[in-house]
N, C-alpha and C positions, 0 to 999 in steps of 0.2 A: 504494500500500500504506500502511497507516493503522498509525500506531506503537502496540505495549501498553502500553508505559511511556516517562513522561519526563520526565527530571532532570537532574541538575548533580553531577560532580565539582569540588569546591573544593580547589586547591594555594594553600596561602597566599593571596593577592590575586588568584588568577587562577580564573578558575569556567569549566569546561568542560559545555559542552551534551551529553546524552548521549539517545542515539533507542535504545528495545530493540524487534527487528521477529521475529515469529513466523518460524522456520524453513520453507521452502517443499520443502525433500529433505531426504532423512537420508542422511547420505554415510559410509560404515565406512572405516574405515582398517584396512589389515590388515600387520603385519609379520608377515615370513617371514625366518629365519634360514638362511643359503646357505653350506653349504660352501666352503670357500677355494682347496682344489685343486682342485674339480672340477664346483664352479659348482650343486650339484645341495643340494636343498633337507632339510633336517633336519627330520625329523619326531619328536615327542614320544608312544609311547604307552604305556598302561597294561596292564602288565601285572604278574598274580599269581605273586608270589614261589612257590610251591608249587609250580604246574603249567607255568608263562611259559605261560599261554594272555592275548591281550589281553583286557581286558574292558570291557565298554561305558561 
């Protein structure tokens, strides 16, 4: 794999070689907020004051 960029971080006297290489997957991360007594997952939705119907 052939690098897109490449450069140098400089700390004072010291110069660090740096490789940037294209991404090969997109990886999501997903948090989920979990209940504490009962282990089950918290959901957020929306809903209209007026009617509580959710809405998209």
């Amino acid at each position: 794999m052939h690098s897109m960029w490449r450069g140098a971080i400089p700390f004072g006297l010291v110069m660090i070689p740096v490789k940037l290489y294209a991404a090969t997957e997109q990886k999501d991360i997903a948090f989920r907020q979990v209940h504490r007594t009962d282990g089950d997952r918290i959901r957020f939705r929306r809903v209209s004051a007026g009617c509580r119907r959710a809405g998209a």
